[in-house]
Structures are given as structure tokens and as C-alpha cells.
C-alpha positions in Angstrom: 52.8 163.4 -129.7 55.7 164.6 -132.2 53.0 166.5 -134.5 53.0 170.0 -134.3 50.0 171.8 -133.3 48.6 172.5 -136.5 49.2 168.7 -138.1 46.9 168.0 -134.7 44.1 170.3 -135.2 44.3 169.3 -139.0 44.2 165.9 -138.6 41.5 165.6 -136.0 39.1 167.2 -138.1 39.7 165.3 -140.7 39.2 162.4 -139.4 37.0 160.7 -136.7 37.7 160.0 -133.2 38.4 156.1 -133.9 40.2 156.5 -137.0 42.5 159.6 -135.7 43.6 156.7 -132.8 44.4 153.9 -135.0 46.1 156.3 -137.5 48.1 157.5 -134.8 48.5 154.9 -132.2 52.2 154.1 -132.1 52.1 158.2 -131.2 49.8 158.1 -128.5 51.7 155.6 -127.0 54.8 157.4 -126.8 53.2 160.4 -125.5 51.3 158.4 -122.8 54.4 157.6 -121.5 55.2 161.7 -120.4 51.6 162.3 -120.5 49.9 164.0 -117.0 46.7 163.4 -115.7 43.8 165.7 -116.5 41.1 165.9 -114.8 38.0 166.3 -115.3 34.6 167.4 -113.3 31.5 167.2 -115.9 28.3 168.9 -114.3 24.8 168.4 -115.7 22.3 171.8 -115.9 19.0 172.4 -117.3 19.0 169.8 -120.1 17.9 166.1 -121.1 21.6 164.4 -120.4 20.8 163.7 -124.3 24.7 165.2 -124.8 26.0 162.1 -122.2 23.8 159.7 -124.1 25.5 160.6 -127.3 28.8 160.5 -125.6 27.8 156.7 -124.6 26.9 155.9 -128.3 30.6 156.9 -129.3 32.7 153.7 -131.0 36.7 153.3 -130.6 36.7 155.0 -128.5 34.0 154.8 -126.3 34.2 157.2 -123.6 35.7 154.4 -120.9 38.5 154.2 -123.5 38.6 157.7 -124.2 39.8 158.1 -120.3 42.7 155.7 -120.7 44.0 156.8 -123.7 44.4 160.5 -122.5 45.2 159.6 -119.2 41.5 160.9 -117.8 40.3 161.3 -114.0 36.8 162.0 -114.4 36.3 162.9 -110.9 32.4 163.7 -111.2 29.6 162.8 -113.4 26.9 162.6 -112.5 24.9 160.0 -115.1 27.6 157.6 -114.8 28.8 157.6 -111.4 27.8 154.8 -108.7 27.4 157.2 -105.6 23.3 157.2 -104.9 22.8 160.1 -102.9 21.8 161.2 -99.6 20.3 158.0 -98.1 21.5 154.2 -98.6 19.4 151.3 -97.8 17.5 153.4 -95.9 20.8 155.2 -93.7 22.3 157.9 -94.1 25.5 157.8 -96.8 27.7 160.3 -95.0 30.9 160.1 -97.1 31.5 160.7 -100.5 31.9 156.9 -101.3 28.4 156.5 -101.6 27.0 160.2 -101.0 27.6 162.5 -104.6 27.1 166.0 -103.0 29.6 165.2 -100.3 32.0 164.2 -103.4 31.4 167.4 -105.5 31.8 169.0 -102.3 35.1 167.6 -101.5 36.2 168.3 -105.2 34.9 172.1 -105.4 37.0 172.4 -101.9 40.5 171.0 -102.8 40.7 170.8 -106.9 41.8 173.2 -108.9 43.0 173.1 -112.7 40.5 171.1 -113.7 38.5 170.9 -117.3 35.1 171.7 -116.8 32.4 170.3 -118.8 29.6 171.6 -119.2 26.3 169.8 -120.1 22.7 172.3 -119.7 22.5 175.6 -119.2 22.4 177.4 -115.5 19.0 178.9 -114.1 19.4 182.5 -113.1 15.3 182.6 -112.3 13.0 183.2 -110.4 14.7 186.9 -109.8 18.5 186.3 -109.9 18.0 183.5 -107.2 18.6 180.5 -109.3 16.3 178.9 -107.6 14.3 176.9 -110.8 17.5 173.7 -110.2 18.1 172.9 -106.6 21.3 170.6 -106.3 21.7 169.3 -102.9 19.6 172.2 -101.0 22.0 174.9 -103.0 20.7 177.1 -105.7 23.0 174.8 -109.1 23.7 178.4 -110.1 26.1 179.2 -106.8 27.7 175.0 -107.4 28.5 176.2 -110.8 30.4 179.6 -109.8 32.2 177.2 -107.6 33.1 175.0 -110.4 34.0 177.1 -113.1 35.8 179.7 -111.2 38.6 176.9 -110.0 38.6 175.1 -113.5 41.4 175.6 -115.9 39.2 175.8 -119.2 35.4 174.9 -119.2 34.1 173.0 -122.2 30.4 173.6 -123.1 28.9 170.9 -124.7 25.9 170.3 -126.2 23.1 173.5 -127.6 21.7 173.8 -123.9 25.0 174.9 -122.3 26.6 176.7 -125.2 23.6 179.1 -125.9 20.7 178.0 -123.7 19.0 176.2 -126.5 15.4 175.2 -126.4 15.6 176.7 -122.6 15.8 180.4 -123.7 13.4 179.9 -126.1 10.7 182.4 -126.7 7.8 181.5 -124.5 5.8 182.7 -121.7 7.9 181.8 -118.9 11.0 182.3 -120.5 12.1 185.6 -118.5 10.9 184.2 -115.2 13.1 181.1 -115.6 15.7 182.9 -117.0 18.0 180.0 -118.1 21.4 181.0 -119.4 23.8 179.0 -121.4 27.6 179.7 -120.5 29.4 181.9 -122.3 26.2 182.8 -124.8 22.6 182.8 -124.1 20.7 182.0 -127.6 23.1 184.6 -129.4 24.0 187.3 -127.0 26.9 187.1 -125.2 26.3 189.7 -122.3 23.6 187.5 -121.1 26.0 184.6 -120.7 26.2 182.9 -116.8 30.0 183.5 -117.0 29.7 186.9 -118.0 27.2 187.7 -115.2 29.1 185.4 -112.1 32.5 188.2 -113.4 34.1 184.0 -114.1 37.2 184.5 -116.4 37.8 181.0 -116.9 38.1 180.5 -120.9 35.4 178.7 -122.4 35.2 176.5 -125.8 31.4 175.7 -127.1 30.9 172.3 -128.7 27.5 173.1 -130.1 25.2 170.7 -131.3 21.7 169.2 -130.3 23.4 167.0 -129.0 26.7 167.2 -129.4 28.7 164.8 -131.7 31.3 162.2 -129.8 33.9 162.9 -132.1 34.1 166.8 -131.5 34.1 166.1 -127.4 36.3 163.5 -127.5 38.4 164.8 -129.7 38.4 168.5 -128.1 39.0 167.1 -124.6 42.2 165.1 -126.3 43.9 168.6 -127.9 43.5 169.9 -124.3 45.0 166.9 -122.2 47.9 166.4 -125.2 48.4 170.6 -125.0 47.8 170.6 -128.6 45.5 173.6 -127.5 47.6 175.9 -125.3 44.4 177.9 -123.2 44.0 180.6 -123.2 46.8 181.5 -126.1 45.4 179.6 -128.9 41.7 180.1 -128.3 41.9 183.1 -130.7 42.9 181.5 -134.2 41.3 177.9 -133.1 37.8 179.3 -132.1 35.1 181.1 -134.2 32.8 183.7 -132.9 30.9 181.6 -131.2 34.0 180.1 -129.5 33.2 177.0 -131.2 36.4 174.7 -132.7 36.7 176.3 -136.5 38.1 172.5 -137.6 34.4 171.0 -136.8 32.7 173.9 -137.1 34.3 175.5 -140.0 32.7 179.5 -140.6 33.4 179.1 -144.7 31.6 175.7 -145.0 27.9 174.6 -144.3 26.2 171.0 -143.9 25.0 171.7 -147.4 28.1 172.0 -149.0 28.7 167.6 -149.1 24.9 166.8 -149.1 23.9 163.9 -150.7 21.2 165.9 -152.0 22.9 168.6 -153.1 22.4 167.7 -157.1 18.7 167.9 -156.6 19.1 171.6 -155.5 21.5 172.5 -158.2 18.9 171.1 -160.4 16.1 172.4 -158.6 14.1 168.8 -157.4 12.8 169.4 -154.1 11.0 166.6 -152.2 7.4 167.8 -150.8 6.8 164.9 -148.5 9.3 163.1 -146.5 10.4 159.3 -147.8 12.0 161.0 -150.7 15.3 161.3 -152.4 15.1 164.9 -153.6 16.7 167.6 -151.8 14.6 168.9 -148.6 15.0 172.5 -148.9 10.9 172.4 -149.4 10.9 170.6 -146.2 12.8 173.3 -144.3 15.8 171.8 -144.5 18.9 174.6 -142.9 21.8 172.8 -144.5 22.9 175.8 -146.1 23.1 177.9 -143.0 24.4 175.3 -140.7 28.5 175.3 -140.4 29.2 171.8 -139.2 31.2 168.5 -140.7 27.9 166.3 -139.9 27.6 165.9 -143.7 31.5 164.8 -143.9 32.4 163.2 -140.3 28.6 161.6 -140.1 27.1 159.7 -136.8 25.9 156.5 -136.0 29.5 155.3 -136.0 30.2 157.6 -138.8 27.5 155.8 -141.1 24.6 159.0 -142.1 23.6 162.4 -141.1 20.1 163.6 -140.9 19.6 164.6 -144.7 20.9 161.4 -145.5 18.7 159.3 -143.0 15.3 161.3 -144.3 15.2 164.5 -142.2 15.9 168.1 -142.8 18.5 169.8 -141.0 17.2 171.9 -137.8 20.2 174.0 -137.4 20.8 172.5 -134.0 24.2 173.7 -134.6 23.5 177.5 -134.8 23.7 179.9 -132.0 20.0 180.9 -132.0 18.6 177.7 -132.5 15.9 176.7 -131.7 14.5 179.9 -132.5 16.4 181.0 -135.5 15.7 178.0 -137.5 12.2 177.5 -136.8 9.5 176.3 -138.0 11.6 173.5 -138.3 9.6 172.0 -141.3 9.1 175.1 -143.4 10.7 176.5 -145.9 12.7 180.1 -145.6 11.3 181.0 -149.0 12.9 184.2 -149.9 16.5 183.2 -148.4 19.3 181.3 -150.1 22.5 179.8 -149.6 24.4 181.6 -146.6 21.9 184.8 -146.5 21.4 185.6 -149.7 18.2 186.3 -151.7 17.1 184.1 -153.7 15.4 186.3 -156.7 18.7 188.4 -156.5 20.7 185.0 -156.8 18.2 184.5 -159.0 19.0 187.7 -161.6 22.8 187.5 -161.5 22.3 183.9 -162.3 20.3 184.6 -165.7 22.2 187.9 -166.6 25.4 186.9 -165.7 27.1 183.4 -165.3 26.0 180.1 -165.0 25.4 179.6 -161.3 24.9 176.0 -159.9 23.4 177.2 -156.5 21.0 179.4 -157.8 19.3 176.9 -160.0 16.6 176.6 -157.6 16.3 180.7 -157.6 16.3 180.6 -161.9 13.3 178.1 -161.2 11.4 180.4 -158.7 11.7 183.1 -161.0 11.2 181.1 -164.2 8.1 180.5 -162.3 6.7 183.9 -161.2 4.0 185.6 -162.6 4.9 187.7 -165.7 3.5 191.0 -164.1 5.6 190.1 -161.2 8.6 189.2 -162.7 11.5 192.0 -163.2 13.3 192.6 -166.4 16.6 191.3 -164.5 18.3 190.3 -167.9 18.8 194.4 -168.3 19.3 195.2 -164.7 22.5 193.5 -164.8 23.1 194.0 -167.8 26.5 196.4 -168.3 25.8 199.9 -169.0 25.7 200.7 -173.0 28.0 203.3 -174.3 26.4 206.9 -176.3 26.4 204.9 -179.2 24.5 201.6 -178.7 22.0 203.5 -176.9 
């Protein structure tokens, strides 16, 4: 396409997958015309192929689309491909026609360059074995060295392969199974598969329980149009967390747009579900979530979670689930992006007018007058000799 790099990135996180291809069809056209193929092996981990299901659920494109109009060879997936294993019929399948682990095989021996996608996270339990997911009599943990160390870029998608997710949760098996996620596990990055398996291959994290359509699709796109050059332009078009900054963006929350975001400001909070009010009372982590759900939407781009009744989980956030749970609870004495809320509270009522501390000027409003501090004077400016 004729757009530089940064029109790209820009536009694709403005818009959605479907309307970035209309807007810009005459363009992919052209560039189809000089476009390679990229392939593409897509291996399933510990997870619930929830991430491939949502994939199936995107609209113009859908994901058949989505491999013509980049000029796709999906050469292995394994929840849409029509090989059925070891036996057919009742006899042995013993080519990769009809037998998958002669296929992946065949691929791991004579591909390379290849995008690697990533869906679950990789067993390293019991004892470094990675025993806990067998795939075709082979620990899935030595299949996956395999595969990422001869792909090009690997593409994590979906909250059990960028940090483990609900896998590494705390639990009492969780250091026997030991599940990692790729790059992270939960929020620490030296516990990562690749990290451990010494795999340089560069990886990007589209996080998300699942993951949206739009930010695979539209990832996997960049990559097989070279709007993102790996590994030089991983640096300025990743966050910490290796995630895409233009769907993930580190100075903007899923509370920012909320529907509901005047009922905070005004401090009406729902205390049952059903209800219009904002759903900070209901746990909601909008305001520590940094994702465009609340902007791009799902469904075919129609509601979010807030919007369709539920709080936020933070199923975007690298520690999920276990820095955002109890789900359903409120974090009473945190705020917007951190903060405190009785300190948003006091610079709210000695200072300015702040519109997302309302609900902090009503907690304190609230308090108990023996509990309550004089904040008016503690932010006050300091008096000169004389007006003391």
C-alpha cells in the first residue's frame, strides 16, 4: 500500500478490520498485485481455543477472507483443519493429507520464516518435562521450541499465551503444572517459555480474554504488508508488555469512552446488575484496563462489556486473572489509574474542580466526621508571617 507506515498503524487503530478494507480497498488491491505470501503456522497450548472461536465470530473480514486479502498460507491449525489424526476409518493415515502430526512434522522440518501464532500457553511441569500437554507422543513444550525457533516473528494471542492467564493462576497446583505464557508469565518476564527455551524469535502479545478479531487480523495484515518491519519497529510500536500501543494504548483506559462514565463523574454507582449507573461498585476495572473495547466494540463492533451489563475483568492486563480479582468487588481505596481515592479526594475539594474524583468528594463527603481529615488546610498554600 502507498501509506507510509505511520498512516497504517494510525489508521488501523482507528478503525475496524472491515471498515479499514473498504476504506482502503482500491489500495489493497494494488498492493496484492506485488504482495508475497506469508505464511502462517498457528499452534494451540493450554487454553480453551476460545481465542479461534472469536477469530470465527469476525465480520468483513472473516478469517477465510482475511487469508485472501493478505495473500495467507495458513499451513496449520489445528481447530480448522480437515486432517483427523492418527487412524482413518479405522487404518492407519500415514501421510500428512489426512494425518496432522505427520503435517506439522513436515512443516517444523522444511519451513522457515514463518509467523507464528500463538494460542495457550506451554507446560513446563511436571519438573521441567513438559509433560502436563502430550501432542503426538512429544512433550508440546519441545513442538513449540521447534516452532518458534524457525518462525520469523511469533504472535501471542489471546491472555493464555501472552501471560499464562487463568493457567498461572494462584492455586495449589500451579507450581507443579508450571504453565508459562510466551514471552511473559502472569507479569514476569524471566519466567517466559521463550526466555527459558534461549528462542530469540521477536514476539508481539495481543492480549485479551479472548482476543479481539480486529487487533489479530489487523496485526497479522501490518506484518504481511511490512507496515511493521520486525524486529526494527517493535520498539516504538510495542508497549511494555510487547502489546500493539494503537489497540492497547498505555495513556488511555476502557474507562475513558464508557457509556457510564457520567454516572462516575457524578458519583451514581449501580449495586446490582440490570442497571444503568456506572459499575465501579460492581468491580468494574475500566479505569485500569488500556484497551480500545470501549471505542472499536465487539459483536461486529456493536457493545463492549460495560455497555452489554458487565463489569470489566481486566482480561486485558498482564496479571490478570489475578490482579483484577475478585472480579465482582470493588477496589475501594484505589482510583483512576492507581491513585487514592481520599487523596483524589482532598486535592479535589482544596484545589480544583475535578470530574474524576467526584466519586472520591462523595466517599469523603461521606466519612465519619472523627475520621475525616481537615484536607481543605492540608492543601491549602502555606500563609505568609502575616496572615498567620
Amino acid at each position: 500500500m502507498m501509506m507510509d507506515r505511520r498512516t497504517f498503524i494510525k489508521a488501523v487503530g482507528v478503525l475496524g478490520a472491515s471498515l479499514f478494507l473498504q476504506t482502503y480497498k482500491s489500495d489493497m488491491a494494488k498492493a496484492l498485485n506485488e504482495l508475497p505470501e506469508t505464511k502462517i503456522v498457528w499452534l494451540h497450548g493450554v487454553e480453551c481455543t476460545g481465542c479461534s472461536i472469536s477469530m470465527l465470530d469476525g465480520e468483513s473480514p472473516d478469517i477465510v477472507e482475511l487469508l485472501q486479502i493478505f495473500n495467507l498460507n495458513l499451513l496449520y491449525q489445528e481447530v480448522l483443519m480437515m486432517q483427523q489424526g492418527i487412524f482413518v476409518d479405522g487404518k492407519p493415515a500415514n501421510n500428512s493429507e489426512l494425518n496432522s502430526e505427520i503435517l506439522l512434522d513436515e512443516i517444523l522440518e522444511h519451513e522457515r520464516g514463518y509467523i507464528l501464532i500463538s494460542e495457550g500457553g506451554v507446560p513446563n511441569g511436571p519438573d521441567g518435562s513438559g509433560k502436563y500437554l502430550i501432542l503426538g507422543g512429544r512433550p508440546y513444550k519441545e513442538v513449540y521450541e521447534r516452532a518458534a525457533k524457525n518462525a520469523s516473528v511469533i504472535v501471542a494471542i489471546g491472555q493464555c499465551a501472552t501471560h499464562s492467564g487463568v493457567n498461572a493462576a494462584e492455586s495449589d497446583v500451579s507450581e507443579l503444572l508450571d504453565h508459562r505464557g510466551i514471552a511473559f508469565t502472569l507479569e514476569d518476564s524471566s519466567k517466559g517459555i521463550v526466555d527459558l527455551l534461549s528462542i530469540n524469535t521477536p514476539v508481539i502479545n495481543i492480549n485479551g480474554c479472548p482476543a479481539h478479531p480486529d487487533w489479530v487480523f489487523l496485526t497479522i495484515g501490518a506484518l504481511a504488508l511490512r507496515k511493521i518491519r520486525v524486529p526494527e519497529d517493535l520498539p516504538e510500536v510495542l508497549d511494555r508488555w510487547k502489546r500493539p500501543k494503537v489497540f492497547y494504548p498505555p495513556d488511555h483506559t476502557v474507562h475513558d469512552n464508557c457509556p457510564r462514565r457520567g454516572f462516575y463523574d457524578r458519583g451514581e454507582f449501580d449495586l446490582t446488575v440490570g442497571g444503568e449507573k456506572c459499575l465501579w461498585k460492581l468491580g468494574c476495572k475500566g479505569p485500569y484496563s488500556h484497551a480500545d473495547c470501549a471505542t472499536r466494540h465487539w459483536n461486529g463492533h456493536r457493545n463492549f462489556c460495560p455497555q452489554a451489563g458487565s463489569p470489566c475483568i481486566g482480561c486485558v492486563q498482564a496479571g490478570f486473572p489475578d490482579s483484577t480479582r475478585p472480579f465482582y468487588v470493588e477496589i475501594e481505596d484505589t482510583g483512576i489509574v492507581g491513585t487514592d481515592l481520599d487523596t483524589i479526594a482532598g486535592v479535589a475539594i482544596g484545589g480544583a474542580l475535578l470530574a474524576a474524583g467526584a466519586h472520591a468528594i462523595r466517599r469523603t463527603v461521606l466519612k465519619k466526621p472523627e475520621e475525616k481529615k481537615d484536607i481543605s488546610e492540608e492543601h491549602a498554600p502555606e500563609k505568609t508571617g502575616d496572615e498567620k
